[in-house]
N, C-alpha and C positions, 0 to 999 in steps of 0.2 A: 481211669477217668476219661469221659468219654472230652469232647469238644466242648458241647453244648453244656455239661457239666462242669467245664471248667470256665464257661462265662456267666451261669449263674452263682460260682462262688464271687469272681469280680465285681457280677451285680451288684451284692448282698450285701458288697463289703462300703464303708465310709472312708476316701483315703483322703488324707489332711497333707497340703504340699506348703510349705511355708516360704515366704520370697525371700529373695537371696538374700545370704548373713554376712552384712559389713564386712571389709578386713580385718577389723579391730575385735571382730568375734569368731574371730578362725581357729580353728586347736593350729596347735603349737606347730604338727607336721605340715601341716595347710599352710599357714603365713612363711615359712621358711621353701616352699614349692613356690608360694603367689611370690617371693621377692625372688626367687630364682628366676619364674619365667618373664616377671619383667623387666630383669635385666638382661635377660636374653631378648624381648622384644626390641627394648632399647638400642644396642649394641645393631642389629641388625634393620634396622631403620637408618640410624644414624650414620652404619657403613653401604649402604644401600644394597643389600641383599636380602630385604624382607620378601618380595617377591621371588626371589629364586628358591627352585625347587629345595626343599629340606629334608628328605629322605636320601640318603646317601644312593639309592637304588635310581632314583630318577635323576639325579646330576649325570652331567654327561662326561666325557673323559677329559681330564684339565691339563693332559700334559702338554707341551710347548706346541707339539705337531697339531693338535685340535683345539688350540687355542679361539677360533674361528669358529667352532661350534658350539661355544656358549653362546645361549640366548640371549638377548641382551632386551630387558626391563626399562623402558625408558619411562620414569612413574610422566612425567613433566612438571612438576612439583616438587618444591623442598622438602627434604628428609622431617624434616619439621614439621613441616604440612600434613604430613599423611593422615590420613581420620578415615574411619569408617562409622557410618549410620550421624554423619557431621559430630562425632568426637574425637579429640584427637588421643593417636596409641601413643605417644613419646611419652612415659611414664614422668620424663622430670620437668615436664610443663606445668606438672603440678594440679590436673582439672581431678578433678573427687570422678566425676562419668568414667574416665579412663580405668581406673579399677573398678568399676561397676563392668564394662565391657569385656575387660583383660580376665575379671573371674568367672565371666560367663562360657569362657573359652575352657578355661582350666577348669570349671566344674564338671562341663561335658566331657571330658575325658577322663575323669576321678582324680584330680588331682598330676595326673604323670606333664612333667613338664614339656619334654620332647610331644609327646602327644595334640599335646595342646598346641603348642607353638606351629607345629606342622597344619595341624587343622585352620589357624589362622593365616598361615602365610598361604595357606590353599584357596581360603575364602577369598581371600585380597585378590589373587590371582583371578579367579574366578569373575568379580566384582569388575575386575578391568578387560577382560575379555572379552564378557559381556556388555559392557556400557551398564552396570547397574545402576550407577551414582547420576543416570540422566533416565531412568525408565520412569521417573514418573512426569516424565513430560512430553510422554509419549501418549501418541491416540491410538487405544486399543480397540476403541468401540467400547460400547454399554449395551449388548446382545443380551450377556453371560452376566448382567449386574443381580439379577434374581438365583445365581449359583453360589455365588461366595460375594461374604459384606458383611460389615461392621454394625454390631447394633447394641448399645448398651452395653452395662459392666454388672461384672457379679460384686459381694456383701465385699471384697476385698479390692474391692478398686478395679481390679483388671476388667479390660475393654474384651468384649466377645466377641468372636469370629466365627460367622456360622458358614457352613457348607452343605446347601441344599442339594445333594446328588438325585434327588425325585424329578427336577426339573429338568433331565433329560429325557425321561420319557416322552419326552418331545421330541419324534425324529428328525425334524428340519431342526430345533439346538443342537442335539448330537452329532449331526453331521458335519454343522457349524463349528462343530469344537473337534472332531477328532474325525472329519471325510477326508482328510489328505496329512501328509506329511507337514506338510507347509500348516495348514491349521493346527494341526497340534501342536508345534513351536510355538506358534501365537497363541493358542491357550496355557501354555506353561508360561509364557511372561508375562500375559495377563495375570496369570497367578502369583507370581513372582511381586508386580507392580501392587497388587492387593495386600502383600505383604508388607512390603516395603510402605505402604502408606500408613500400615497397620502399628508399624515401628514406629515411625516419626511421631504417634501420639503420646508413646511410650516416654516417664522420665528416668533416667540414668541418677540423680542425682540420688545420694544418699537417704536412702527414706522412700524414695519414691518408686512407683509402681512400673517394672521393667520387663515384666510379660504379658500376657494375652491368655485368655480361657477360647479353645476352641469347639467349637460344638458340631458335629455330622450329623445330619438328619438321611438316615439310609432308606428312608421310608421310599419307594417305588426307585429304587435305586438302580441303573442298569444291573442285571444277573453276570455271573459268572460268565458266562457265552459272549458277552460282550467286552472282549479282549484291545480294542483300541482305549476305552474308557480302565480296564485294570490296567493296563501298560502306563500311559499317561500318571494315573494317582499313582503307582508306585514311582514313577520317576518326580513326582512331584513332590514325593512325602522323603524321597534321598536326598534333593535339593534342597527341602528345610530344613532338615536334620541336618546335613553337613555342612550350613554357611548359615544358618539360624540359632547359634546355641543360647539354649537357656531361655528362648523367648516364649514357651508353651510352658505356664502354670499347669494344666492339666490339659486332656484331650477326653472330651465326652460325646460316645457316642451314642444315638440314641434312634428308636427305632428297627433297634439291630433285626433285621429279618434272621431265620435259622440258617440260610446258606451262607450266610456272613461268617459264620463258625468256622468253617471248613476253612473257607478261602483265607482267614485271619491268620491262624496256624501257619499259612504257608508262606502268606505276606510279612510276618511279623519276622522273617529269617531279616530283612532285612535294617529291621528296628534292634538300635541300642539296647542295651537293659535298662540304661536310664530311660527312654522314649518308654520302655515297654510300663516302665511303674508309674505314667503318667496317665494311661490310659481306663478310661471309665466304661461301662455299657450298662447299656439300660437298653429293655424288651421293651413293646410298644406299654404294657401293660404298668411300666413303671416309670414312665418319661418324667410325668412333674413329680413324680415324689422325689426321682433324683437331681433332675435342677435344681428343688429348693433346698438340697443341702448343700448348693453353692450358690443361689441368686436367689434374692429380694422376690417375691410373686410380683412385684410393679416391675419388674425388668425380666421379665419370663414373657413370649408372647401368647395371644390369648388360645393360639392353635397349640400350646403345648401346656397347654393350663392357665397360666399365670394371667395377667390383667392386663398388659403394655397392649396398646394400639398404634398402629402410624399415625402421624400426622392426630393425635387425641388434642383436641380442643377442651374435653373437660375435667381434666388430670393431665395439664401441659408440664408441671414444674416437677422437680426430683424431689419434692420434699413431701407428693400425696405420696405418702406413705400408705401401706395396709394395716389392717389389724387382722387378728386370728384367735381363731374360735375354736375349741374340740367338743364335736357331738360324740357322746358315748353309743354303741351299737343298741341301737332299739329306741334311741331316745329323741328329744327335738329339744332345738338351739331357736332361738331369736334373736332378734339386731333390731335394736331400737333408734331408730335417727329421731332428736326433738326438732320440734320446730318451733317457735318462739314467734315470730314474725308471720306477719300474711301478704301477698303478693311477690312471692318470691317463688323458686324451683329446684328440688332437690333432685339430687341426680347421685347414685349410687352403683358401686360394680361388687360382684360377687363372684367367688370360686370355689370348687368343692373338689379334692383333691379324690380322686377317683371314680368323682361320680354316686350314681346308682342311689338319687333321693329325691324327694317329692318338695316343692320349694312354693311361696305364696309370698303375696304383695298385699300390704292394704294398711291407708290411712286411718289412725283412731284418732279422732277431734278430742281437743281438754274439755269440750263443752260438751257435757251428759246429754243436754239437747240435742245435739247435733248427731247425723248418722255414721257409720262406717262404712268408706268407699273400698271397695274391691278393688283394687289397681292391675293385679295379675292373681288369675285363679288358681287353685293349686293342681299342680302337674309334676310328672317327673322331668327334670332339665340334666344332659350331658353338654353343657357347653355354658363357657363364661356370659355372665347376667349384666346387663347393663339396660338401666332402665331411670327416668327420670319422672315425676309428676308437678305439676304446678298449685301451691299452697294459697287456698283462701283465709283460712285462720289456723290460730294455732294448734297443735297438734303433733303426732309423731306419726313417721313410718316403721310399721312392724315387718318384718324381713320373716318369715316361718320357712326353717329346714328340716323336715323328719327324716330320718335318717331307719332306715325300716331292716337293715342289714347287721350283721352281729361284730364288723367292724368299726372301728372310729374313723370318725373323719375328719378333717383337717376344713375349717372352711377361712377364707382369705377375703376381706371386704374391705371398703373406703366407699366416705360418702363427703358431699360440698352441699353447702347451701347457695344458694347463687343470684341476683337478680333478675328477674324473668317478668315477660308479658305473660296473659292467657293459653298463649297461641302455644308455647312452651308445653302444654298439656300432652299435644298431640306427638310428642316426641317418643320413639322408642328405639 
């Protein structure tokens, strides 16, 4: 099986990642490991050696003569205190988040208790090292705000995370983010910082939504040759995987160019098997079919099919929903908006899930008398339809898609009625 063979089977495939399962719905092996390691978390908080090394290989020699070289952790906070992501670890405080957190630890390691425990007490360490619990009050600049940001949630709640790697084709960004040593450290805590702001949306409590859908868009993405930018995302994708557990629902990537195959294989050595069963790909040819089998088409943006706009004034609320339509191959769909009222302005968006059809606009008056106004003539259209007309009497807008190709199609609409001048007419 070649590369590229073995990421159109991942394409092809639907994989369903379910959010994390209470303790109270653990098998039997699992709740007797989850009360193991948090009485090991416990005990070691409360004697203050959370922070010290827990591989017996990185402790350093404790007999009487090198007493002096142990490190010494000074958290500056009660054993009590300790919290990471503002929850606290001391299991017998009693907070519901604390096993929401403690099983995200233990899950990432498949359950092994020493595993787990070590990866936390790594993380902590790491946390304090760094000054992580103060980086978001840190000024990184807003350069890099059009590479990585938060935008909307998919059908399950989780907030997305997208990673525009195209935006470097910009050689004054790239150099910005990875021309010297010293900048690539500050684009890794900037990344870090996007993270971490990414968590604090997240809730811990039982029930509630405690990861993140990531999306890459590799579309003009530096090439293979461009070894500061592969250096950095591998060091950047070891740091989430080691001090992030459990906070990636899935990883979708999309746009994948063909040398992406090659270079995946070799990067992927350094991906978990869990990291590795999270991850999605879609070719440029199947970007929205595969979003919307995890996001809403109103929370898709319109450059990848779906209907979200920035800053949209006329579908501001989470509640326009879409509707959806299937054209059978050779056939035609219509989308009837009434209109009841006169003096008012309809305003309507449309999508077409691959494309490749011929689409028309036009008002038909209820009054036999009256004519039919051509609003948009029929043309073929690759890109989302937003269009509004202003109503003198009543009547409907007829929406025509023919569909001239021997596939089906998926088409995704929502329409408002709105109050409106004249002048409204001229809108497109």
């Amino acid at each position: 099986m070649t590369a590229s063979d073995e990421f159109e089977f991942v394409d092809a495939e639907e994989q369903q990642y379910e959010e994390s399962t209470p303790p109270a719905e653990l098998r039997e092996n699992e709740k007797k490991a989850f009360l193991e390691f948090k009485n090991r978390v416990q005990e070691a908080i409360l004697n203050n050696h959370i922070f010290q090394p827990s591989n017996a290989e990185e402790l350093p020699n404790t007999s009487p003569q090198n007493e002096t070289q142990m490190p010494k952790y000074d958290t500056g906070e009660r054993a009590t205190d300790i919290s990471i992501w503002g929850v606290p670890l001391v299991p017998s405080r009693g907070f519901e988040e604390t096993d929401t957190v403690l099983l995200k630890f233990l899950r990432a390691r498949d359950f092994r208790v020493f595993d787990a425990f070590d990866m936390l007490c790594k993380t902590l360490r790491w946390r304090k090292e760094y000054k992580i619990d103060g980086i978001l009050d840190e000024e990184l600049g807003s350069d890099l705000q059009s590479v990585v940001y938060m935008n909307g949630a998919d059908k399950k709640g989780h907030p997305l995370y997208y990673n525009i790697y195209g935006a470097f084709k910009d050689k004054d960004l790239y150099q910005q983010a990875f021309g010297t040593e010293e900048k690539c450290d500050k684009f890794m805590r900037w990344r870090i910082q996007i993270m971490e702001k990414g968590v604090r949306n997240l809730s811990f409590m039982p029930g509630g939504v405690c990861s993140m859908v990531q999306i890459t868009d590799l579309k003009n993405a530096p090439g293979p040759t461009m070894k500061e930018w592969q250096s950095a995302t591998k060091k950047a994708v070891t740091i989430l995987q080691d001090n992030y557990p459990e906070f990636l629902d899935k990883n979708i990537f999309i746009n994948v160019p063909f040398w992406y195959y090659a270079y995946h294989t070799v990067f992927s050595r350094v991906l978990t098997q869990r990291t590795k069963n999270k991850l999605i790909f879609a070719r440029p040819a199947k970007v929205t079919e595969t979003l919307l089998k995890y996001i809403a088409p109103e929370n898709i943006p319109i450059q990848y099919g779906g209907l979200k706009r920035e800053a949209d004034v006329e579908f501001p609320e989470e509640g326009d929903k879409a509707s959806e339509m299937t054209i059978r191959g050779g056939g035609i769909g219509t989308i009837g908006i009434p209109v009841t009222e006169q003096g008012v302005r309809a305003v309507w968006d449309v999508t077409v899930v691959g494309w490749d059809v011929t689409y028309m606009e036009e008002f038909i008056p209820d009054d036999d008398c009256s004519y039919k106004i051509l609003i948009r003539k029929e043309k073929k259209i690759e890109e989302c339809v937003r269009n509004s007309f202003y109503i003198n009497e009543p009547g409907k807008i007829v929406l025509t898609i023919e569909n001239r190709t021997y596939k089906r199609k998926k088409v995704f609409y929502r329409s408002k009625i709105k109050p409106a001048t004249p002048l409204s007419n001229f809108y497109r």
